[in-house]
C-alpha positions as protocol buffer text, in pm:
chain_id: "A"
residue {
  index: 1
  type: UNK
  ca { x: 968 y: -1378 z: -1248 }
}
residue {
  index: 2
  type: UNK
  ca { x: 649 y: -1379 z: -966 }
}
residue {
  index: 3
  type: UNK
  ca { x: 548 y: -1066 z: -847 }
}
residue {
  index: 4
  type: UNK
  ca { x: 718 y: -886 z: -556 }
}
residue {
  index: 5
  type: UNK
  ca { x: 528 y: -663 z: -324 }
}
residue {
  index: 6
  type: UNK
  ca { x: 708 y: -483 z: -68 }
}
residue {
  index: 7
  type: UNK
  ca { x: 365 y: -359 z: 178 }
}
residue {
  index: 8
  type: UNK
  ca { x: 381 y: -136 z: 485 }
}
residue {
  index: 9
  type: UNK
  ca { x: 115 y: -126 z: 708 }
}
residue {
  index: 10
  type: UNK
  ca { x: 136 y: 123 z: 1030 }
}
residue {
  index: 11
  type: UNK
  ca { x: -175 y: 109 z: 1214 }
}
residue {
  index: 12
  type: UNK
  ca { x: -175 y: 401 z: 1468 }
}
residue {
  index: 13
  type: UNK
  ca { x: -391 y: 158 z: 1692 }
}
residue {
  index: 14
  type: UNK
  ca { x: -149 y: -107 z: 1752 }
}
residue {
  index: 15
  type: UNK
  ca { x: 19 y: 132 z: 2055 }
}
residue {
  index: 16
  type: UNK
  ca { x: -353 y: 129 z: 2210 }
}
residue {
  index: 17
  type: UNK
  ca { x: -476 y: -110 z: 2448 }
}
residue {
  index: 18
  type: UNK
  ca { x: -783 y: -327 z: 2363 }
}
residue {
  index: 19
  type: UNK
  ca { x: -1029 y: -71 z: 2545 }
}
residue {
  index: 20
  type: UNK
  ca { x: -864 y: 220 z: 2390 }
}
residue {
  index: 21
  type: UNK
  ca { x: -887 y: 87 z: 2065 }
}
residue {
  index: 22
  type: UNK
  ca { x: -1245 y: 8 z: 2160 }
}
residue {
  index: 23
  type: UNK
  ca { x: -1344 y: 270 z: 2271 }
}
residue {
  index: 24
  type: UNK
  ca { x: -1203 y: 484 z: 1943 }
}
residue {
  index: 25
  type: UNK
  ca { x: -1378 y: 276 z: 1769 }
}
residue {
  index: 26
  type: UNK
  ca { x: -1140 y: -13 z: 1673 }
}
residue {
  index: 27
  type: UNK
  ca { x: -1336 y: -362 z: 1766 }
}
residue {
  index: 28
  type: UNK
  ca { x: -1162 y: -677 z: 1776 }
}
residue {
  index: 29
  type: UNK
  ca { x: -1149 y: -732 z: 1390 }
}
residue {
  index: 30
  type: UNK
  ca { x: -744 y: -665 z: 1351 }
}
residue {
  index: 31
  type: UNK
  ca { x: -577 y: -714 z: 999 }
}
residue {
  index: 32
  type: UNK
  ca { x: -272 y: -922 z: 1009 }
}
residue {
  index: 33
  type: UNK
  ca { x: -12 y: -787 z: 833 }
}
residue {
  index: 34
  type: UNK
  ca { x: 50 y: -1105 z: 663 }
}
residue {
  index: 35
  type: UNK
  ca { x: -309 y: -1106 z: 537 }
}
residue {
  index: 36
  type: UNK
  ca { x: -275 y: -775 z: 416 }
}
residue {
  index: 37
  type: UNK
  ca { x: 75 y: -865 z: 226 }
}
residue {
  index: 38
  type: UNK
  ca { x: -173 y: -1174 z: 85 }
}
residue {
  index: 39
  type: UNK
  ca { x: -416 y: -917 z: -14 }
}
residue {
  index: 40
  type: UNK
  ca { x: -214 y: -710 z: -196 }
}
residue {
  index: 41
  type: UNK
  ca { x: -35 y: -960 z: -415 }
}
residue {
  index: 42
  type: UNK
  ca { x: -326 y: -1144 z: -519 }
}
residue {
  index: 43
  type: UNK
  ca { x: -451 y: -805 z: -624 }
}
residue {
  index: 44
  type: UNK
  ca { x: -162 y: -672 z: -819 }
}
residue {
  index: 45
  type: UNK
  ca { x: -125 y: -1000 z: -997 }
}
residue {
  index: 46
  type: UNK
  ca { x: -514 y: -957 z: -1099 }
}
residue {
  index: 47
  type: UNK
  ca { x: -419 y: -587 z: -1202 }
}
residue {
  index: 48
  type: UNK
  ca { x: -84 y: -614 z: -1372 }
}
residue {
  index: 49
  type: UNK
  ca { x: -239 y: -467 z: -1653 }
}
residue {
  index: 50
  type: UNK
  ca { x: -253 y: -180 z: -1483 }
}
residue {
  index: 51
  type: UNK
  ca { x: 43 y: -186 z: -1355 }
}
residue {
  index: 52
  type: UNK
  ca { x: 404 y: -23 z: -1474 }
}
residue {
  index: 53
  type: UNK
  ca { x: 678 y: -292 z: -1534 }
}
residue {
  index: 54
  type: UNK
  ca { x: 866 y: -330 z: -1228 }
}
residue {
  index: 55
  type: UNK
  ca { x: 1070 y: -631 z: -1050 }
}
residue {
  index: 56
  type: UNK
  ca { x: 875 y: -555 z: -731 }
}
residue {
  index: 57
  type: UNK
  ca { x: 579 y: -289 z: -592 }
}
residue {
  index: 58
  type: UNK
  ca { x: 591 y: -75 z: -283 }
}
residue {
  index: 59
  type: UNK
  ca { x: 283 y: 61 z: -113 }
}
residue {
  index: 60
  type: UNK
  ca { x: 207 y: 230 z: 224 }
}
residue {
  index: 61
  type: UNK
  ca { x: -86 y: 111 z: 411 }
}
residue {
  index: 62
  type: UNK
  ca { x: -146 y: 334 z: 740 }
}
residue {
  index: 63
  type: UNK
  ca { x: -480 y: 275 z: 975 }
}
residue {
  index: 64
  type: UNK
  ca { x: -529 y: 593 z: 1165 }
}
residue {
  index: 65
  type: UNK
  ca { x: -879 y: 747 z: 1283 }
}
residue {
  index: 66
  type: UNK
  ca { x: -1058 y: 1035 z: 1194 }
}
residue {
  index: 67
  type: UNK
  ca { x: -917 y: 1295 z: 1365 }
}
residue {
  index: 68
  type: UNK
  ca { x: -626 y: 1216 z: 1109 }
}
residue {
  index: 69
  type: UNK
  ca { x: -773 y: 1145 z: 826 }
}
residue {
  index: 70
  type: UNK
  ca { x: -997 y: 1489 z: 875 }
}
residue {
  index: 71
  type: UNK
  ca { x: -664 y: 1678 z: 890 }
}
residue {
  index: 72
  type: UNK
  ca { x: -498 y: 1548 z: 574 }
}
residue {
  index: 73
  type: UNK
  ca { x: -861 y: 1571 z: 385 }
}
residue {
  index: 74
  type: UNK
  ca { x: -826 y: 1944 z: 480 }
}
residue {
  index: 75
  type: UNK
  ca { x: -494 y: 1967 z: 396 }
}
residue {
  index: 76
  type: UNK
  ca { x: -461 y: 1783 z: 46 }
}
residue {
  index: 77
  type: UNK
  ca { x: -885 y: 1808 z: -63 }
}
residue {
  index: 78
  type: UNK
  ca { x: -946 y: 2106 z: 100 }
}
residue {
  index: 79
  type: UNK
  ca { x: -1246 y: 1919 z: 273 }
}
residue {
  index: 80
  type: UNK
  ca { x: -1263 y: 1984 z: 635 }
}
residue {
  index: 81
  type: UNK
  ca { x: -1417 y: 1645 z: 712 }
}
residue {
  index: 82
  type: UNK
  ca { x: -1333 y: 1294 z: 818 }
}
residue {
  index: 83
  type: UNK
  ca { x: -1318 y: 1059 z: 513 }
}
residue {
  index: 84
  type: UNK
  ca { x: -1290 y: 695 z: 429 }
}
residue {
  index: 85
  type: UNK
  ca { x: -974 y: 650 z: 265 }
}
residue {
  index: 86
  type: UNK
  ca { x: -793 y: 861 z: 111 }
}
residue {
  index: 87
  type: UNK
  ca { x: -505 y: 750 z: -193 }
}
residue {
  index: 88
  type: UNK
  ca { x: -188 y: 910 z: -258 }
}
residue {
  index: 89
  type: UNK
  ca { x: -62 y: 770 z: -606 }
}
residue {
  index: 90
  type: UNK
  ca { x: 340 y: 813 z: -667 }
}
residue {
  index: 91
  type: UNK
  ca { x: 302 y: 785 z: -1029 }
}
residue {
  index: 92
  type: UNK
  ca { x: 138 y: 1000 z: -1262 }
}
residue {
  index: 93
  type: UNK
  ca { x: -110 y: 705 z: -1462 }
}
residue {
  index: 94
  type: UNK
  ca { x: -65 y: 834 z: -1805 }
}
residue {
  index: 95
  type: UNK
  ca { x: 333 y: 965 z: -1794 }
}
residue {
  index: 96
  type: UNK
  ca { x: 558 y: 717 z: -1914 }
}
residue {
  index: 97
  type: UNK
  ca { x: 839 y: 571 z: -1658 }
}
residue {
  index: 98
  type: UNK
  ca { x: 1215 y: 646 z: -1694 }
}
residue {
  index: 99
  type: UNK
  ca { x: 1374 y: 313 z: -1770 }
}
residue {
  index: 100
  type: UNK
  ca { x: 1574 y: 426 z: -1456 }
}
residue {
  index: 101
  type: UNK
  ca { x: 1280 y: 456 z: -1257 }
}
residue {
  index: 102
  type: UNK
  ca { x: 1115 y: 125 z: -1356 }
}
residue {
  index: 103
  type: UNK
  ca { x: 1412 y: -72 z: -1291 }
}
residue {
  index: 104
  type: UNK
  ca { x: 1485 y: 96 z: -993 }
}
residue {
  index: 105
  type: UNK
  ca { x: 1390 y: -208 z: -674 }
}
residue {
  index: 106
  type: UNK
  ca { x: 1083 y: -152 z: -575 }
}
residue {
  index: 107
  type: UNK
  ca { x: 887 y: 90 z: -739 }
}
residue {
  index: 108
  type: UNK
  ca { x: 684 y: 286 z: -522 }
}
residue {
  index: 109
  type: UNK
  ca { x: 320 y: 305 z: -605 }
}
residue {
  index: 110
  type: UNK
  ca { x: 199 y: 533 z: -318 }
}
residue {
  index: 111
  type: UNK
  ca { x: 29 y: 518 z: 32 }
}
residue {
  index: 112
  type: UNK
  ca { x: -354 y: 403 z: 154 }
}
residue {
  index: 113
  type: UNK
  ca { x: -495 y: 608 z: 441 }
}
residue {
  index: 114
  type: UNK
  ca { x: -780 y: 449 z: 601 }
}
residue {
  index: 115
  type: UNK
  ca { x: -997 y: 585 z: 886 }
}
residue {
  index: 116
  type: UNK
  ca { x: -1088 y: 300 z: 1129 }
}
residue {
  index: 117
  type: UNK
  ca { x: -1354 y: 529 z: 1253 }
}
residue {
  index: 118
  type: UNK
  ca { x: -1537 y: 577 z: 964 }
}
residue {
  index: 119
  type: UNK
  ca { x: -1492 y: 213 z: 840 }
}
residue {
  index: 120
  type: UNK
  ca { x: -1668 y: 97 z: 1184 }
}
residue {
  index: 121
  type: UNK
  ca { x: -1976 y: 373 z: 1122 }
}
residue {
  index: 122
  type: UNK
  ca { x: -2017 y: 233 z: 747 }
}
residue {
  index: 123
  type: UNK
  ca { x: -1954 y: -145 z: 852 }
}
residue {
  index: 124
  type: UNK
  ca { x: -2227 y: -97 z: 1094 }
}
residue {
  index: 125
  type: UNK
  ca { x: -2456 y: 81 z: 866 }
}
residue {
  index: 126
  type: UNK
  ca { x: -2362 y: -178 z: 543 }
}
residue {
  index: 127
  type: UNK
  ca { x: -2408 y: -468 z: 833 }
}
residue {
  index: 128
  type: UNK
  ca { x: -2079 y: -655 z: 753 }
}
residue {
  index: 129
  type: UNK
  ca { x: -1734 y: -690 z: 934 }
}
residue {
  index: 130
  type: UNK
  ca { x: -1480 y: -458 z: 1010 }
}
residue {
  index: 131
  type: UNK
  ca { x: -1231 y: -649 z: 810 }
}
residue {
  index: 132
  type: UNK
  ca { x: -1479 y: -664 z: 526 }
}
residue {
  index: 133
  type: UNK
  ca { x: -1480 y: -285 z: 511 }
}
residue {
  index: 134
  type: UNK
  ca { x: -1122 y: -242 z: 592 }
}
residue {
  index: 135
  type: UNK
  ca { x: -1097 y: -450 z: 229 }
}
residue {
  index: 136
  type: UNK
  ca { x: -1329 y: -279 z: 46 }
}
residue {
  index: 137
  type: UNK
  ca { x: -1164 y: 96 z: 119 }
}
residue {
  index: 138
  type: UNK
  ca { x: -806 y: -38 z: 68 }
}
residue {
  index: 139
  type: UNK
  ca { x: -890 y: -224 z: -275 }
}
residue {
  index: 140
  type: UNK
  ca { x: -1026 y: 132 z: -347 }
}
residue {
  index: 141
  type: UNK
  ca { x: -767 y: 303 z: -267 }
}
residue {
  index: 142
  type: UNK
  ca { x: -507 y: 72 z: -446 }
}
residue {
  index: 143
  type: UNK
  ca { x: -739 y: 133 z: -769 }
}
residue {
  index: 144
  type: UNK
  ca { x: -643 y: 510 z: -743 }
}
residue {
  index: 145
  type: UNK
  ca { x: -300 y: 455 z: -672 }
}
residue {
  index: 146
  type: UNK
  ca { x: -330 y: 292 z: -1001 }
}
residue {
  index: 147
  type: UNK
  ca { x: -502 y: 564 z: -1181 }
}
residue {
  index: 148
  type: UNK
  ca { x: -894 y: 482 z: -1174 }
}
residue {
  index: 149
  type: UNK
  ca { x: -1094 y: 727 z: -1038 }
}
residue {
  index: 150
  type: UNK
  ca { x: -1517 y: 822 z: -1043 }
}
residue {
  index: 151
  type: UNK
  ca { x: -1565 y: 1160 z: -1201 }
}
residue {
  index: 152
  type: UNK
  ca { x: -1915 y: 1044 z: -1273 }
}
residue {
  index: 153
  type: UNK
  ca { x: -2148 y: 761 z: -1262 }
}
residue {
  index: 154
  type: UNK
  ca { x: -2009 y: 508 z: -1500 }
}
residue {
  index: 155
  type: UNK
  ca { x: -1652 y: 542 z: -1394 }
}
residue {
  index: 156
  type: UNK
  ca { x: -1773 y: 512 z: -1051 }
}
residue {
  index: 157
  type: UNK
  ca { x: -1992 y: 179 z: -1106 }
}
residue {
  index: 158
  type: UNK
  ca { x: -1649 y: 33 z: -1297 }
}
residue {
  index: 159
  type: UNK
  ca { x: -1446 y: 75 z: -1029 }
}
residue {
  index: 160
  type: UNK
  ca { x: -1708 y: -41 z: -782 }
}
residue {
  index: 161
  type: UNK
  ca { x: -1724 y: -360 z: -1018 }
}
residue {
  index: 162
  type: UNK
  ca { x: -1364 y: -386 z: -961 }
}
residue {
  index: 163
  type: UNK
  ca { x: -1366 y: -352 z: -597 }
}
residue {
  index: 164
  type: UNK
  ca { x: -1607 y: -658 z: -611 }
}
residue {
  index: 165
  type: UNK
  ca { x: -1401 y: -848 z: -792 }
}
residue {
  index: 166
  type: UNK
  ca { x: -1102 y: -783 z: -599 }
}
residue {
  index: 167
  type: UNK
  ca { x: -1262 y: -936 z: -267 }
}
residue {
  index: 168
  type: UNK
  ca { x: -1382 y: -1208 z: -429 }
}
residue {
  index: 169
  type: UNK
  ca { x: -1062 y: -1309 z: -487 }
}
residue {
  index: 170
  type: UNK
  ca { x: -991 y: -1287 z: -139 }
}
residue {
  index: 171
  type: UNK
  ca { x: -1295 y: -1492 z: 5 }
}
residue {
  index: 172
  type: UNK
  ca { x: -1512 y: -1147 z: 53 }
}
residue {
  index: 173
  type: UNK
  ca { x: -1812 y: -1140 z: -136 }
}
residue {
  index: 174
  type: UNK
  ca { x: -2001 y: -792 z: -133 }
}
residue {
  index: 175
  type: UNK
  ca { x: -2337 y: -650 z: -283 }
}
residue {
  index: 176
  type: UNK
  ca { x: -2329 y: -301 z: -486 }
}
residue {
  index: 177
  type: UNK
  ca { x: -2657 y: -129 z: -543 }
}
């Protein structure tokens, strides 16, 4: 059976007009949510390793800025800053499933929070798109979800190695120093 990934993307932007979203720091380079539905897929079926078995995946995608993303970094890291992207898993990695659970239609991986803001500043600084960094975060934040994570150095350069691989697939190629 082909993989089924049920994505929802809110993007707190999408109310703005152009100039608004300008002028918070949202330029013209707009995800389509079909491309991020693409996106996803193609990188679940590259990770089903990692993945429970389920008939079907739900994640939550939500674009927001960094007055947001600074509150629920305080909130849930006790860091009082703006971040990235920040990764809520649903699942514990290591736990095993119910079989209820993992037959239960979709299972629910977790939610993506990505600060437009802060993916403009580092676009700029990395001197790539918008859309390039929007990839990058989210195909880091999916890897949590997932249970990677960067405690130190090596774990860190994996997972960046990942990332890379990831948006490849999609037509993104990216440099890691």
């Amino acid at each position: 059976m082909p993989l089924r990934v049920e994505l929802y993307v809110e993007d707190c932007f999408s109310e703005s007009s152009p100039s608004e979203a300008v002028n918070m720091g949202y330029s013209e380079s707009q995800v389509a949510p079909a491309t991020w539905e693409n996106w996803f897929h193609g990188w679940l079926e590259m990770l089903n390793s990692h993945l429970p078995p389920a008939p079907s995946y739900e994640i939550g995608l939500r674009l927001t800025d960094d007055l947001e993303i600074q509150a629920l970094n305080a909130q849930y890291r006790q860091k009082n800053q703006p971040t990235d992207v920040l990764a809520f898993a649903a699942l514990e990695a290591d736990l095993p499933q119910s079989e209820e659970m993992l037959a239960s239609l979709p299972l629910y991986l977790g939610d993506i929070i990505v600060s437009i803001n802060t993916a403009q500043r580092q676009a700029d600084q990395q001197g790539h798109s918008l859309t390039t960094e929007l990839a990058w975060l989210t195909a880091h934040g999916l890897l949590h979800l997932l249970g990677w994570d960067h405690p130190d150095e090596e774990s860190l350069m994996q997972m960046l190695k990942q990332q890379v691989v990831l948006l490849y697939s999609i037509g993104i190629t990216i440099d890691i120093e």
